[in-house]
N, CA, C and O atoms as a DFTB+ gen file, in Angstrom:
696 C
 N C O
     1  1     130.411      98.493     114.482
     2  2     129.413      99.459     114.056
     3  2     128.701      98.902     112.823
     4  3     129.471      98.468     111.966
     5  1     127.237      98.812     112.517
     6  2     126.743      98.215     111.537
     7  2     126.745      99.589     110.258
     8  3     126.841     100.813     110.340
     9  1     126.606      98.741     109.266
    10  2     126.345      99.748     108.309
    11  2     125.390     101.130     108.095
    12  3     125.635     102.230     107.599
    13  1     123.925     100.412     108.841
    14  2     123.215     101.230     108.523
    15  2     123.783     102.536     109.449
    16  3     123.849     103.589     108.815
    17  1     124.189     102.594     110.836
    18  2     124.596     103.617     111.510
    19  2     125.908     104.225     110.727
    20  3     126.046     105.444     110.830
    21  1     126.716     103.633     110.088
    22  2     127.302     104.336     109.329
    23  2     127.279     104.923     108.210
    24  3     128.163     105.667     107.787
    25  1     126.131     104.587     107.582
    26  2     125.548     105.604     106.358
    27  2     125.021     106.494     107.284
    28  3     125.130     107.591     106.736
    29  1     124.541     106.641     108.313
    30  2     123.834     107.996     108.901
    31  2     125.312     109.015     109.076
    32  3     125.538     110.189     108.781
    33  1     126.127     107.949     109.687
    34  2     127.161     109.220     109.944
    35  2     127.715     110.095     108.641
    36  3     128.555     110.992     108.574
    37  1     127.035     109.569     107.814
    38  2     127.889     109.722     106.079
    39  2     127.312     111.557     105.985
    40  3     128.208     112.322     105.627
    41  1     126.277     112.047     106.206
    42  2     125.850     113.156     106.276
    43  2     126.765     114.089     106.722
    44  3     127.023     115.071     106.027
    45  1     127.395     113.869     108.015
    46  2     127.956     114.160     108.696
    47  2     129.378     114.801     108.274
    48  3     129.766     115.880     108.723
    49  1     130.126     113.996     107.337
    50  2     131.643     114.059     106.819
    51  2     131.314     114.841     105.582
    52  3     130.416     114.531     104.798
    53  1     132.129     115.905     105.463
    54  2     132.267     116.376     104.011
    55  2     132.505     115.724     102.596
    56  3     132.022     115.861     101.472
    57  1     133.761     114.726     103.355
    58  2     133.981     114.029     102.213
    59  2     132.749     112.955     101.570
    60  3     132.948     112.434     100.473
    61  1     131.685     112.721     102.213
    62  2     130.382     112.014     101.408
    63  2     129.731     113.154     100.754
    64  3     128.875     112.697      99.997
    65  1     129.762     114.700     100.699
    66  2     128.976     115.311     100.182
    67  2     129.654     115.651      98.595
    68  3     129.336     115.591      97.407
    69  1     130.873     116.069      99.521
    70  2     131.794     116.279      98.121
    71  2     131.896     115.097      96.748
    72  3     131.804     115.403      95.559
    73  1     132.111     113.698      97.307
    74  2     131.831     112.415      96.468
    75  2     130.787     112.915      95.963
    76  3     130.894     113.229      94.778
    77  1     129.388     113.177      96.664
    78  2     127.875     113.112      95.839
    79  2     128.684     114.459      94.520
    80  3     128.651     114.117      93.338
    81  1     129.258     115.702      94.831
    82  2     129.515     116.535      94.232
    83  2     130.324     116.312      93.328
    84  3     130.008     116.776      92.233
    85  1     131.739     115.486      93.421
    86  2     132.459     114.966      92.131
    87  2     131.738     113.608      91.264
    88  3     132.251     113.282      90.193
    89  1     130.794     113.015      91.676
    90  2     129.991     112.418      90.263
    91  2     129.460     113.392      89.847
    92  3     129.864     113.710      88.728
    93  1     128.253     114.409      90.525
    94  2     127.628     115.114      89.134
    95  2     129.033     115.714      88.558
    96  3     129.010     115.444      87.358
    97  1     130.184     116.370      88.845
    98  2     130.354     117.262      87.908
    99  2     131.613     116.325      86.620
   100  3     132.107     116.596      85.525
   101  1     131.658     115.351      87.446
   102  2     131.994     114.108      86.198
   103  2     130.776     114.118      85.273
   104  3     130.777     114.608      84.144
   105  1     129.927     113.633      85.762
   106  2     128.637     113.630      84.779
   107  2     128.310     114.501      83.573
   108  3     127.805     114.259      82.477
   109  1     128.865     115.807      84.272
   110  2     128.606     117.071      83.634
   111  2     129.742     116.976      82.758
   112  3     129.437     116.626      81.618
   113  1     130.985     117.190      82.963
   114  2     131.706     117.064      82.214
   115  2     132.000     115.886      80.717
   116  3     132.665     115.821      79.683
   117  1     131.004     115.126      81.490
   118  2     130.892     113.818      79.830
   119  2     130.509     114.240      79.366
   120  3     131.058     114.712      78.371
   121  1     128.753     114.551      79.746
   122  2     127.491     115.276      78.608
   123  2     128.090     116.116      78.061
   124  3     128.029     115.871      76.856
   125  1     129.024     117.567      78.363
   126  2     129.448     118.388      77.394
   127  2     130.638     117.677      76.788
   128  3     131.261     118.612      76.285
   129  1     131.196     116.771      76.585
   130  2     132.061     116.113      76.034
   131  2     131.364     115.214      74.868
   132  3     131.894     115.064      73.767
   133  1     130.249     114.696      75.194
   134  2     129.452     114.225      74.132
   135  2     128.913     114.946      73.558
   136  3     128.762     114.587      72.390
   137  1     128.299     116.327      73.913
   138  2     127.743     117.279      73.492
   139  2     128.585     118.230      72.204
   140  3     127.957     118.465      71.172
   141  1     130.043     118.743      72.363
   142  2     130.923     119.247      71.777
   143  2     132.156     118.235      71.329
   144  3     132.632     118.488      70.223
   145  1     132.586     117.405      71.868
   146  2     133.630     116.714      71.649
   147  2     133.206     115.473      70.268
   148  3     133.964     115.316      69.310
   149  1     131.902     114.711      70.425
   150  2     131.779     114.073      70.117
   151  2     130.387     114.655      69.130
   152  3     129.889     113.755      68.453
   153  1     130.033     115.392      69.051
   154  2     128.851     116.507      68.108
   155  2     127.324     115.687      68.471
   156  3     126.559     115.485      67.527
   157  1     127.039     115.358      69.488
   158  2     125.926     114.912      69.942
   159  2     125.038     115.786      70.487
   160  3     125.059     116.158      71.660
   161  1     124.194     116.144      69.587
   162  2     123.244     116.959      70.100
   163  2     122.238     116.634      71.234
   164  3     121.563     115.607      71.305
   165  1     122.243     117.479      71.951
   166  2     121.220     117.120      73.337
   167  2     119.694     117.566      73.022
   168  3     119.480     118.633      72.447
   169  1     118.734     116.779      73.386
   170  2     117.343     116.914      73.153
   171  2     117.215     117.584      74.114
   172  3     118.208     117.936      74.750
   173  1     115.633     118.035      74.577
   174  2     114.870     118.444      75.454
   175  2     114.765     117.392      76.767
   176  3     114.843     117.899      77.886
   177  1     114.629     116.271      76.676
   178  2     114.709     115.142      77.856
   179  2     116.008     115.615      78.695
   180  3     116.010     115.738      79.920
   181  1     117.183     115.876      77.794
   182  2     118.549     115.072      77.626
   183  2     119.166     116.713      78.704
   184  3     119.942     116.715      79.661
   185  1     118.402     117.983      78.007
   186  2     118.753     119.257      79.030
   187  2     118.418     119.484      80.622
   188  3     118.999     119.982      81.587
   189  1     116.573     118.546      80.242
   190  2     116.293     117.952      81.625
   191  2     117.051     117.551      82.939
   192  3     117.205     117.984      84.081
   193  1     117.569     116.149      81.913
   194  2     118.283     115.512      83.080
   195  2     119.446     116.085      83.295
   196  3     119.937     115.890      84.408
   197  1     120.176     116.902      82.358
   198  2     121.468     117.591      82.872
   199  2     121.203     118.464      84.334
   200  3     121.811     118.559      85.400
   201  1     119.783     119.116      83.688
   202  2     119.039     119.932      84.932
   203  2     119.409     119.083      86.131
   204  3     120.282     119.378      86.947
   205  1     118.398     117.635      86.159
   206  2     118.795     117.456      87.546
   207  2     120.183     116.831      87.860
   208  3     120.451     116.351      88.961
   209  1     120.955     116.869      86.919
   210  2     121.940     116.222      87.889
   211  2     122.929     117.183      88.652
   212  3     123.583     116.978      89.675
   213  1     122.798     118.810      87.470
   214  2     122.828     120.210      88.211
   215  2     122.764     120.210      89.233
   216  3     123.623     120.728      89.947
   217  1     121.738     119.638      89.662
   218  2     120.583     119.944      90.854
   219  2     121.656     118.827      92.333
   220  3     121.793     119.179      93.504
   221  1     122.229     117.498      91.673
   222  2     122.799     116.609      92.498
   223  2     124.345     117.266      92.644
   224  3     125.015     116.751      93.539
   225  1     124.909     118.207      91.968
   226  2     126.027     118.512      92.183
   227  2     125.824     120.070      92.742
   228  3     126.750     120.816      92.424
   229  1     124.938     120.571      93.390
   230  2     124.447     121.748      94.258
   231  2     124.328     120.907      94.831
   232  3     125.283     120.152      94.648
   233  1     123.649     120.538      95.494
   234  2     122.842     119.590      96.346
   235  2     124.657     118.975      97.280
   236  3     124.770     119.221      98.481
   237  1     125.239     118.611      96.907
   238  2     126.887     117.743      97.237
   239  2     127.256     118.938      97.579
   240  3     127.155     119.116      98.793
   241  1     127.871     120.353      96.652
   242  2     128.343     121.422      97.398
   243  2     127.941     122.145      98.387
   244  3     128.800     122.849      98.917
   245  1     126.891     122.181      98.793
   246  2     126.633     123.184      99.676
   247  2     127.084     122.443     100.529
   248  3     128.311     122.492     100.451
   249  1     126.622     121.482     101.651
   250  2     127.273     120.957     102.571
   251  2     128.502     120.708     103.083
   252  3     128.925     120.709     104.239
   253  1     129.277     120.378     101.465
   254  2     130.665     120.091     101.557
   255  2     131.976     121.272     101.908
   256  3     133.146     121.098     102.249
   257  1     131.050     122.695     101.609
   258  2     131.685     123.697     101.604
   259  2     131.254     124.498     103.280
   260  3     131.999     125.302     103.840
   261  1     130.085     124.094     103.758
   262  2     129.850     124.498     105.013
   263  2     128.811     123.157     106.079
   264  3     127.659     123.521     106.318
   265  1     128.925     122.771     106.234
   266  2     128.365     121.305     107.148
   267  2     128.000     121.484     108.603
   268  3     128.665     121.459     109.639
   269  1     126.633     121.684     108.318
   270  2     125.925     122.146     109.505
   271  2     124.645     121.267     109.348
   272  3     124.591     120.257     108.646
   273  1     123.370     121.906     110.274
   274  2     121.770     121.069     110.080
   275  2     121.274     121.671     109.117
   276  3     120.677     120.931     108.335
   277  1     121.288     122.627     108.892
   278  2     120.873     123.367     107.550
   279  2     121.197     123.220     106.430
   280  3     120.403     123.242     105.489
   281  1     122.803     122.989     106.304
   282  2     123.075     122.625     104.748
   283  2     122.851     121.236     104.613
   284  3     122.445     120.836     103.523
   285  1     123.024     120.520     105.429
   286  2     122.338     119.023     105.206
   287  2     121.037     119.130     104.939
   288  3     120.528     118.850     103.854
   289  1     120.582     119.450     105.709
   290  2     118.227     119.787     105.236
   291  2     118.514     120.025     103.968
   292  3     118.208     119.175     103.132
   293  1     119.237     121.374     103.530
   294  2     119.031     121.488     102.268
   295  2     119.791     120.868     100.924
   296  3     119.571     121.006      99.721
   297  1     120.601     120.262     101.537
   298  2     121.076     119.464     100.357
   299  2     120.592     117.933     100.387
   300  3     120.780     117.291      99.353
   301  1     119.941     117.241     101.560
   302  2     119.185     116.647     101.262
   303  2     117.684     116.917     100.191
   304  3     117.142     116.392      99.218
   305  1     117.537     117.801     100.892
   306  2     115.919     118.563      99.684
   307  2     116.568     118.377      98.341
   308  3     115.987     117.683      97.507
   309  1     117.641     118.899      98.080
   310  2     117.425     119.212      96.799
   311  2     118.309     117.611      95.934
   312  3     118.009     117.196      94.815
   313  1     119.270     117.066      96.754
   314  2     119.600     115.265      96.103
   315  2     118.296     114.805      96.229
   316  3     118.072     114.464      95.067
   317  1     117.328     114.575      96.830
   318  2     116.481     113.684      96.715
   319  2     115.621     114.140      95.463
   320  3     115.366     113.325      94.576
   321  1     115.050     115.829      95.384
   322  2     114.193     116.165      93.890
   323  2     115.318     115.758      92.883
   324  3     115.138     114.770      92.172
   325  1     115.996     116.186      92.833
   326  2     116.931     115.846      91.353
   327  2     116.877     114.784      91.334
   328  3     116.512     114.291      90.266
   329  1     117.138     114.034      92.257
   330  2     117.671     112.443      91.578
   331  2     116.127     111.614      91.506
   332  3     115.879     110.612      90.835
   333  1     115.435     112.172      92.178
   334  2     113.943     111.451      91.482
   335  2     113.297     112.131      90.471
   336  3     112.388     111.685      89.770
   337  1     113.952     113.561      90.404
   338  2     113.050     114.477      89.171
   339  2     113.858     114.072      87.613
   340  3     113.321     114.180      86.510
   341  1     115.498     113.512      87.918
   342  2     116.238     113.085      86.700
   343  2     116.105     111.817      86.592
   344  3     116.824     111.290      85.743
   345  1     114.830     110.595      87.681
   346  2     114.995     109.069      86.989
   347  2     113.533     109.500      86.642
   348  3     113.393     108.863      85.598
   349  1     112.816     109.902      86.755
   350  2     111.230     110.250      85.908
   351  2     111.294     111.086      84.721
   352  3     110.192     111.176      84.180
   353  1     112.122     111.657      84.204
   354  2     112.843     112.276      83.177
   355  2     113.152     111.525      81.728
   356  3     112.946     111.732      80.532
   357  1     113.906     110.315      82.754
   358  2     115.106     109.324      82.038
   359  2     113.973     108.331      81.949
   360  3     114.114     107.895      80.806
   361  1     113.060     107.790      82.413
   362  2     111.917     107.364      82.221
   363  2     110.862     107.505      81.128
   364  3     110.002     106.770      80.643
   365  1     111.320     108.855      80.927
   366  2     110.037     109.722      80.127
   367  2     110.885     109.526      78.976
   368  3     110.285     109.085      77.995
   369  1     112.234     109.757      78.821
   370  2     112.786     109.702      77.599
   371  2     113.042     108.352      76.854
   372  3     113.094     108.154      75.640
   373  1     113.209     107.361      78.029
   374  2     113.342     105.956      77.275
   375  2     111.773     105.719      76.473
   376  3     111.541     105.336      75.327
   377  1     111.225     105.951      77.124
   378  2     109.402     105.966      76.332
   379  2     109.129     106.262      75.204
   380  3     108.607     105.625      74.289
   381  1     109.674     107.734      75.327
   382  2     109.583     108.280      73.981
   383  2     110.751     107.639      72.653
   384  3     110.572     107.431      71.453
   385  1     111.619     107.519      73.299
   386  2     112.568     106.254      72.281
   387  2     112.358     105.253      71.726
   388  3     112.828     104.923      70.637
   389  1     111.195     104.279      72.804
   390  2     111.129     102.751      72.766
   391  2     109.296     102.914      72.125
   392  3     108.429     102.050      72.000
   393  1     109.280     104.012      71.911
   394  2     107.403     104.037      71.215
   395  2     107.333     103.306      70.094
   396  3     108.246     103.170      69.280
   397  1     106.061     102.746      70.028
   398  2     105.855     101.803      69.199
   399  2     105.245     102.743      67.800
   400  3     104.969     102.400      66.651
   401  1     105.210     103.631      68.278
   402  2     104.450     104.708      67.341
   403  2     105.244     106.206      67.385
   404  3     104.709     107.303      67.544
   405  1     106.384     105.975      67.236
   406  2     106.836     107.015      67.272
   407  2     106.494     108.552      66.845
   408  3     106.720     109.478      67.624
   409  1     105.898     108.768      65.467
   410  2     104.915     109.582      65.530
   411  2     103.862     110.379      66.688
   412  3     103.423     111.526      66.773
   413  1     103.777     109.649      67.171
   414  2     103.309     110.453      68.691
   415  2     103.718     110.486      69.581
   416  3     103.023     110.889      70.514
   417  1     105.101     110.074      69.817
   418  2     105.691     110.063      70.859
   419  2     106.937     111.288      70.938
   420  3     108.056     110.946      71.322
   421  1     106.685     112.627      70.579
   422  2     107.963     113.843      70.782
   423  2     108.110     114.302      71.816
   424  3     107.455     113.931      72.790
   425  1     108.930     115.143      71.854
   426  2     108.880     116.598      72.958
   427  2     109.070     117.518      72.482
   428  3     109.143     117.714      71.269
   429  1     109.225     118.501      73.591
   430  2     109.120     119.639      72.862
   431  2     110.332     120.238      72.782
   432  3     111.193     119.497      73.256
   433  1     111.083     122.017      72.094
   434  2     112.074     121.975      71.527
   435  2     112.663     123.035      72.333
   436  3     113.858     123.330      72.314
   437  1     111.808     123.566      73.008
   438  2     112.076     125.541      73.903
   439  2     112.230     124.090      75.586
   440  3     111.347     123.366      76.046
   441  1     113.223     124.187      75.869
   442  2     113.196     123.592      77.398
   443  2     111.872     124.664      78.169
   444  3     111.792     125.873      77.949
   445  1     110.901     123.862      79.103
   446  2     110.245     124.791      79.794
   447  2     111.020     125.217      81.424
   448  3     110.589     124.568      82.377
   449  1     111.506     125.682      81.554
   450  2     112.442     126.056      82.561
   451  2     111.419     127.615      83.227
   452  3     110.687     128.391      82.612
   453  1     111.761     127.567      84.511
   454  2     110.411     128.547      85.334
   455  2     111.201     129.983      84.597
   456  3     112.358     130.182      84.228
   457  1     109.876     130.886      84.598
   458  2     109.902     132.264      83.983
   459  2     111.218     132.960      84.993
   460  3     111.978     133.834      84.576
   461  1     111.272     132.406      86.271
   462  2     112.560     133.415      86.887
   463  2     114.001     132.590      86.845
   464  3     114.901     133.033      87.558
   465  1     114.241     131.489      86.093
   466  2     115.239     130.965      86.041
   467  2     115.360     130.538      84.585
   468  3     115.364     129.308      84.552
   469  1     115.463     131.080      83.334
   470  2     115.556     130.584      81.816
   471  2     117.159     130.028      81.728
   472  3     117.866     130.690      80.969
   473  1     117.546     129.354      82.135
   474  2     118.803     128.699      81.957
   475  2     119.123     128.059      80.395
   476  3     120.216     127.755      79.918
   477  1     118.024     127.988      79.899
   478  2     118.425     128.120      77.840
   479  2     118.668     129.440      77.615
   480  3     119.400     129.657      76.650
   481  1     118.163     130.650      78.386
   482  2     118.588     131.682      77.496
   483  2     119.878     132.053      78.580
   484  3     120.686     132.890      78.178
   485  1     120.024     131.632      79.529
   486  2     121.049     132.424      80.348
   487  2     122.658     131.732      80.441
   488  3     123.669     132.212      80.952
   489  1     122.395     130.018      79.524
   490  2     123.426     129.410      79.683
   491  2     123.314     128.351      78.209
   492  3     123.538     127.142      78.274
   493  1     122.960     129.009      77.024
   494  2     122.477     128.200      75.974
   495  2     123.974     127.105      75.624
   496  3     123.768     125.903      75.457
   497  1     124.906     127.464      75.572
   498  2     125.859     126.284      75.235
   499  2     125.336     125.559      76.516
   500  3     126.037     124.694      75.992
   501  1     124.983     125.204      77.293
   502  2     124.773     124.289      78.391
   503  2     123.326     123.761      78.180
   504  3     123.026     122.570      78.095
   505  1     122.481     124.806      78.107
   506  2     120.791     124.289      78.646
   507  2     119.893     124.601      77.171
   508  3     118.663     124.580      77.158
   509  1     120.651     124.860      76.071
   510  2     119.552     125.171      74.870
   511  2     119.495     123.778      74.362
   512  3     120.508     123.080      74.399
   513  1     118.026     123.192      73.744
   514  2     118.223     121.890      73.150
   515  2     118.109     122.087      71.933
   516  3     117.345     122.891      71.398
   517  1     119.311     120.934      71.111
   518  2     119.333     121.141      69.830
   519  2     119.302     119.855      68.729
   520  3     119.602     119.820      67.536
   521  1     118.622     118.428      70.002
   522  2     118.307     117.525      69.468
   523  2     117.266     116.864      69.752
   524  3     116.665     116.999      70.818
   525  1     116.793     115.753      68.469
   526  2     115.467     115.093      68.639
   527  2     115.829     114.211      69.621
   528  3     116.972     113.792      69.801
   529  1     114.402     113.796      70.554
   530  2     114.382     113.019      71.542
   531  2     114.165     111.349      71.530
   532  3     114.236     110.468      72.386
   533  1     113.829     111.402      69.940
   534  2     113.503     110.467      69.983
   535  2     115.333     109.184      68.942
   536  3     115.524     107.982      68.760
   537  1     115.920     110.139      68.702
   538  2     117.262     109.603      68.259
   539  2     118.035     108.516      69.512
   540  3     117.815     108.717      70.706
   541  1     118.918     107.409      69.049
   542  2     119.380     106.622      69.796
   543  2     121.053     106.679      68.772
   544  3     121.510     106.029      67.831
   545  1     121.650     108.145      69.842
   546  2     122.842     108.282      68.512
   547  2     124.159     107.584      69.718
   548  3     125.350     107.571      69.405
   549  1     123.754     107.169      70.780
   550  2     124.851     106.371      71.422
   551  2     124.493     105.440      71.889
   552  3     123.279     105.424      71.689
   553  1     124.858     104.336      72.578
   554  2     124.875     102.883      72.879
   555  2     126.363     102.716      73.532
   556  3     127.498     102.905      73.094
   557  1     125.794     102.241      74.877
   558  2     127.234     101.650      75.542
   559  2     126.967     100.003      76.293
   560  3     126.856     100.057      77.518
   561  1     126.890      98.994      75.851
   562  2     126.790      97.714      76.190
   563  2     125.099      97.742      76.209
   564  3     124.320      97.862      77.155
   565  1     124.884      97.593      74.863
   566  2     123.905      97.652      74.772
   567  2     122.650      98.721      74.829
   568  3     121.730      98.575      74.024
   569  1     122.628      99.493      75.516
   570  2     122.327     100.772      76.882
   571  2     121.974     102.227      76.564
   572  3     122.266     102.945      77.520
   573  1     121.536     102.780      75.718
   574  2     121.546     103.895      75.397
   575  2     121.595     105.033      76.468
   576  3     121.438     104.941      77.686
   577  1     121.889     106.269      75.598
   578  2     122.231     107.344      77.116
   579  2     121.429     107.590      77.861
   580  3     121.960     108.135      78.829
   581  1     119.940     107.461      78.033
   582  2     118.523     107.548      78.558
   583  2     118.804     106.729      79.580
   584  3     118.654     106.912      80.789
   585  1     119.441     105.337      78.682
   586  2     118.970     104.217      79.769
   587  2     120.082     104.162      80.751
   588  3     119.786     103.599      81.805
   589  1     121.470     104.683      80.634
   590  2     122.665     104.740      81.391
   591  2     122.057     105.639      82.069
   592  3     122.588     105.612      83.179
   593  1     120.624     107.034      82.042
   594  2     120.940     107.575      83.302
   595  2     119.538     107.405      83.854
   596  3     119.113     108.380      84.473
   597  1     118.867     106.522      83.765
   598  2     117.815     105.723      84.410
   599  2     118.353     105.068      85.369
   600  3     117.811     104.969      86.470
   601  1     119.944     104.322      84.958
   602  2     120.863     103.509      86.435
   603  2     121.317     104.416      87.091
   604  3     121.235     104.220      88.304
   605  1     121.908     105.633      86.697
   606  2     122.308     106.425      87.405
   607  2     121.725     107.373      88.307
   608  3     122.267     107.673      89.371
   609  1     120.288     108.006      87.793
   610  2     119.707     108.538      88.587
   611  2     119.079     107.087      89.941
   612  3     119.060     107.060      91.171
   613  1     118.870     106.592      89.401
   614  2     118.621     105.356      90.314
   615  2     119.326     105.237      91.293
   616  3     118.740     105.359      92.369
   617  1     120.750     104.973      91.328
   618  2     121.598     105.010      92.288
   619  2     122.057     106.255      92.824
   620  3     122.811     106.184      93.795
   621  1     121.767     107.303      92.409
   622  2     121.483     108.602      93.244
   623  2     120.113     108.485      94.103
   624  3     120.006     108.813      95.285
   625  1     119.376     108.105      93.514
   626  2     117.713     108.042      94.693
   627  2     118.266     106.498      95.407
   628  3     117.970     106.762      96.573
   629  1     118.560     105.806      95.439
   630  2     118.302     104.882      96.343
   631  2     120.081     104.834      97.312
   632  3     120.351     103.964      98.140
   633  1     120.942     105.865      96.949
   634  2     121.825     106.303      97.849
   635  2     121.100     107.551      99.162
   636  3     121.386     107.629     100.357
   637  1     120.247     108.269      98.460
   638  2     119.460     109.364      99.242
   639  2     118.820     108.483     100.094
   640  3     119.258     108.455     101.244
   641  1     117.434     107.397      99.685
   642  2     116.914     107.130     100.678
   643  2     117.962     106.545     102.287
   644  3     117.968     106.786     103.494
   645  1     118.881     105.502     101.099
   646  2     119.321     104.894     102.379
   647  2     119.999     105.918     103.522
   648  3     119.862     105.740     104.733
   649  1     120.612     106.813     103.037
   650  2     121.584     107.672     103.808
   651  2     120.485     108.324     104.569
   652  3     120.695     108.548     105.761
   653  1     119.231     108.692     103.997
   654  2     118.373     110.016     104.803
   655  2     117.463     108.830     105.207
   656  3     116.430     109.350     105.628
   657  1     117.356     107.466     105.280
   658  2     116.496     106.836     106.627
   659  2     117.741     106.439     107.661
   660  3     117.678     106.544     108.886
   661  1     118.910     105.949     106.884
   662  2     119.717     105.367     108.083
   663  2     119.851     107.028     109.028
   664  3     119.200     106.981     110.072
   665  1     120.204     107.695     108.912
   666  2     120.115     109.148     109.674
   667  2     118.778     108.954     110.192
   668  3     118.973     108.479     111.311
   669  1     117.972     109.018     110.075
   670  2     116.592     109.540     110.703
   671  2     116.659     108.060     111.671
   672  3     116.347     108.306     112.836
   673  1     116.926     106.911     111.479
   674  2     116.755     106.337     112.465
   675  2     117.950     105.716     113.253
   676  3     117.799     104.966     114.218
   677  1     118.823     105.999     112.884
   678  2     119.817     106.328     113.550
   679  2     120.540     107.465     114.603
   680  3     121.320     107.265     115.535
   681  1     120.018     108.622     114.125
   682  2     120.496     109.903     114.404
   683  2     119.353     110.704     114.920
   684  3     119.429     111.766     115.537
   685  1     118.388     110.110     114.612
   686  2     117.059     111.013     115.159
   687  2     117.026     112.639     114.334
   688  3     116.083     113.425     114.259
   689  1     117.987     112.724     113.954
   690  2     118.258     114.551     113.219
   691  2     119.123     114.302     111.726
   692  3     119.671     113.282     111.309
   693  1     119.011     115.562     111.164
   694  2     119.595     115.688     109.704
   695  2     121.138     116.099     110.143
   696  3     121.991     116.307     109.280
């Protein structure tokens, strides 16, 4: 059996959704570990990308908890926005880090989160930001936390494509 037909079947098994579901909530569990453990305040970028990786550990449960064509459609929909809405994020934040002019390079301090979902006011130890964006208060081999999840959202989008083309042309269906 070649690979690519076996990333299609990967949809298929719980245990690939659940994996997508135990990295984010590893993920999750660092950021508030850096966040409280280690007194690292999270910027506005930094609530962002927690957002989407939120978004990649929904995205892993639903399927894993019921695995049908539907929860695949939709947990494909929503791994593929997160993990491209958290590397354009992580993008946006290395920018604002690496500005040559920092002075014009901020964000802003109220997360804009949609009027029917305020997740700063409904989950502020989680989603309120309470740091500048433009600070570089960690470094891991070099790497700052922006840029560790520029690889990471990365390898969340280019795990999505491969899995949701090897399926489509493999499987003809979700």
């Amino acid at each position: 059996m070649n690979t690519f037909y076996m990333l299609g079947n990967w949809a298929e098994q719980r245990w690939a959704w659940m994996s997508l579901f135990i990295t984010a909530l590893l993920l999750e569990a660092v950021a508030l570990y850096f966040q409280y453990g280690m007194d690292l305040k999270p910027c506005i970028m930094c609530i962002y990308q927690r957002a989407a990786v939120f978004g990649v550990l929904f995205a892993g449960l639903i399927p894993s908890i019921h695995n049908n064509i539907l929860t695949r459609l939709l947990g494909f929909l929503v791994w593929g926005t997160s993990a491209v809405w958290g590397l354009l994020v992580a993008i946006e934040h290395v920018d604002i880090q690496t500005a040559v002019n920092p002075f014009f390079a901020s964000c802003e301090i109220v997360p804009n989160f949609p009027s029917f979902m305020p997740l700063h006011n409904w989950l502020p130890n989680i989603f309120a930001a309470t740091g500048d964006c433009g600070n570089i208060d960690w470094q891991f081999l070099d790497l700052s936390m922006p840029q560790w999840m520029i690889v990471i959202f990365a390898v969340y989008s280019l795990m999505f494509v491969l899995v949701l083309f090897s399926r489509l042309f493999t499987r003809r269906s979700f």
